[in-house]
C-alpha positions in Angstrom: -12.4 3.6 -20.3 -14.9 3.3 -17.3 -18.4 2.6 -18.2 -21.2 3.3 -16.3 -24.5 1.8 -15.2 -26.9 2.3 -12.2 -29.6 0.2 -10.7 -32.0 0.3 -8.2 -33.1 -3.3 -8.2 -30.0 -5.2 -9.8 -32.3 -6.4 -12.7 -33.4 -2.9 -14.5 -29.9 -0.8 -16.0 -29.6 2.7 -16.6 -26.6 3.7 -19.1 -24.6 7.0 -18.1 -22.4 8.5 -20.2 -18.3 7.2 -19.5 -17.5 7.6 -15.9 -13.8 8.2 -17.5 -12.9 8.0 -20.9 -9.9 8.3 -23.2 -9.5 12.0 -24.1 -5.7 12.5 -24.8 -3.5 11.0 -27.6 -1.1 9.7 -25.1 -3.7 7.8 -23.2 -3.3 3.8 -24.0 -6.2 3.0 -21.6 -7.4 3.8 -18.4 -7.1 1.2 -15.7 -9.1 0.0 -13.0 -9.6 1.9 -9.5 -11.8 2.6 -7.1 -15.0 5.3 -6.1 -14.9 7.4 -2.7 -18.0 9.9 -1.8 -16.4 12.6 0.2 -17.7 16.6 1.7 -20.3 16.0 -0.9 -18.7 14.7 -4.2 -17.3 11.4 -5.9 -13.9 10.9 -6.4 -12.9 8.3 -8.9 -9.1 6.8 -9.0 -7.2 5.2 -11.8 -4.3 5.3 -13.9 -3.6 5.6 -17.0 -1.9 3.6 -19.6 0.6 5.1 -21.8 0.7 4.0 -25.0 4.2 3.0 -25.0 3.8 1.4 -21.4 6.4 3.9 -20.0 5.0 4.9 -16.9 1.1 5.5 -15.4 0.3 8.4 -14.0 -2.4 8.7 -11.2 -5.5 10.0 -11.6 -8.7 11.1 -10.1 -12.1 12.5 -11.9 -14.4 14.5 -9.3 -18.4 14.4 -9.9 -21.1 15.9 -7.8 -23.7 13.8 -8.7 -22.1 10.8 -9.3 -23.3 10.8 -12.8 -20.9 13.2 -14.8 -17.4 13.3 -14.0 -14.5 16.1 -14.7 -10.8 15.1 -14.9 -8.1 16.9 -12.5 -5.2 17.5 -13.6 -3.0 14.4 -12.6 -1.7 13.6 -8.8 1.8 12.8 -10.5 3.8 9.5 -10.7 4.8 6.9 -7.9 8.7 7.3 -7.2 11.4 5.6 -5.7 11.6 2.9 -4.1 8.5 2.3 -6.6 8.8 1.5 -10.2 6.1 3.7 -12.3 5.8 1.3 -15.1 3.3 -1.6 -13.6 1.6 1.5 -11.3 -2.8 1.0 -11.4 -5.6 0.0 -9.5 -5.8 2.3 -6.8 -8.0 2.0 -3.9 -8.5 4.4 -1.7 -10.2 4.7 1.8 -10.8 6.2 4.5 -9.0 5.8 7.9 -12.2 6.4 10.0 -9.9 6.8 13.8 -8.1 10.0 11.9 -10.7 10.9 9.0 -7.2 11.2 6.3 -7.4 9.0 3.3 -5.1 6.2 2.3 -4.3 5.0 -1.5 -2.8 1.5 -2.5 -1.5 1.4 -5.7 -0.5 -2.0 -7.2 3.2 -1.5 -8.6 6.9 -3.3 -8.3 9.8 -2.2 -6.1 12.1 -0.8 -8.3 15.3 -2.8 -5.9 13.5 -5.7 -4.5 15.5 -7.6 -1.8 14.5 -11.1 -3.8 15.5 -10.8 -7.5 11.4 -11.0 -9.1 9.7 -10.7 -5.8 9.3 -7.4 -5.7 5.3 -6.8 -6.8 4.3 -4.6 -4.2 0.9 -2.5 -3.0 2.4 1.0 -2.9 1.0 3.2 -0.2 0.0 7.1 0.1 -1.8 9.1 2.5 -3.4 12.1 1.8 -5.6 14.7 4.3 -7.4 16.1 0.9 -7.9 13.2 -1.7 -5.7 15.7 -4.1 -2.6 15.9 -3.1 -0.6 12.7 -1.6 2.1 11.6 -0.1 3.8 8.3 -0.2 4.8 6.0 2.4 6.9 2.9 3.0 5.1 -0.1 1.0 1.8 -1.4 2.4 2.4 -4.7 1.4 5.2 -7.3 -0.3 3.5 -10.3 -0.7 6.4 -11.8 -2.1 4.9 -13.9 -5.2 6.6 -13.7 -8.3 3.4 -11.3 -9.8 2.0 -7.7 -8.1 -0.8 -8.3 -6.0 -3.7 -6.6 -8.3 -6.8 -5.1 -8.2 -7.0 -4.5 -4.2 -9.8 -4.0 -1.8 -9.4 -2.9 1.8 -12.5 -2.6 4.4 -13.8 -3.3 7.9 -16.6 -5.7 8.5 -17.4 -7.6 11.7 -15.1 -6.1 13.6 -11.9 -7.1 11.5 -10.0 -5.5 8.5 -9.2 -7.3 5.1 -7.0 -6.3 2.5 -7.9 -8.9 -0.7 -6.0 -9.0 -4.1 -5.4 -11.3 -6.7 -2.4 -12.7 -7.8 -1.9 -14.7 -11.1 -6.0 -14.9 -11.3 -5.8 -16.5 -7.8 -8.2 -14.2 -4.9 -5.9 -13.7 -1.9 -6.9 -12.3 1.6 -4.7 -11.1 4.2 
């Protein structure tokens, strides 16, 4: 489940109520993801972890003051040539030349062209934040693990894209 705190001065903490919690029988856990403000509200991205490991369906929670947020129902489940199984840790951002939205999902090619090389950051864009379609992968790393828990951004003029992979911090 997400927890949630807010500070205004990094050393006094206010407690919210769960960002996103566990609500459903089927729902193992709910993994990591990322936040996006958008036309006025927060979006928040995850997954969730079936029980039985199965698959992990994406999903967002909308909030309009950042404080309470309201499951949708779910965007659906990566498909081929993705495997849904390892599917978490969305990030999503914003492509700031064409104002649509981008989502990396950390997953595995389902057919990778090297036998246990195939962890993968799957790749959607969307013009909405609700609805997505999916893309050729963003990235193949190549390592023997699924590049997790991804950031993208823009700073100074250049774009990174960091991950880790087997508890190591990778940029690109």
């Amino acid at each position: 489940q997400w927890a949630h705190a807010s500070t205004l001065d990094l050393t006094h903490w206010q407690h919210h109520p769960f960002a996103i919690q566990i609500t459903e029988e089927w729902e193992g856990s709910i993994c990591t993801g990322s936040t996006l403000y958008s036309d006025g509200a927060y979006y928040c991205f995850y997954t969730t972890r079936m029980p039985d490991r199965s698959a992990q369906p994406l999903g967002v929670a909308i909030s309009a003051d950042g404080i309470h947020f309201e499951k949708q129902p779910h965007l659906g489940f990566l498909a081929p040539p993705y495997d849904p199984r390892p599917a978490r840790d969305p990030c999503v951002f914003r492509d700031e030349e064409t104002g649509g939205f981008h989502m990396l999902v950390t997953t595995e090619l389902q057919d990778p062209m090297v036998d246990g090389r195939g962890g993968c950051l799957a790749h959607l864009v969307s013009t909405d934040l609700l609805y997505w379609e999916q893309k050729e992968p963003f990235l193949i790393p190549g390592y023997t693990d699924q590049p997790e828990c991804c950031d993208y951004f823009a700073w100074h003029g250049w774009y990174y894209l960091i991950f880790s992979n087997y508890g190591i911090a990778r940029y690109r």
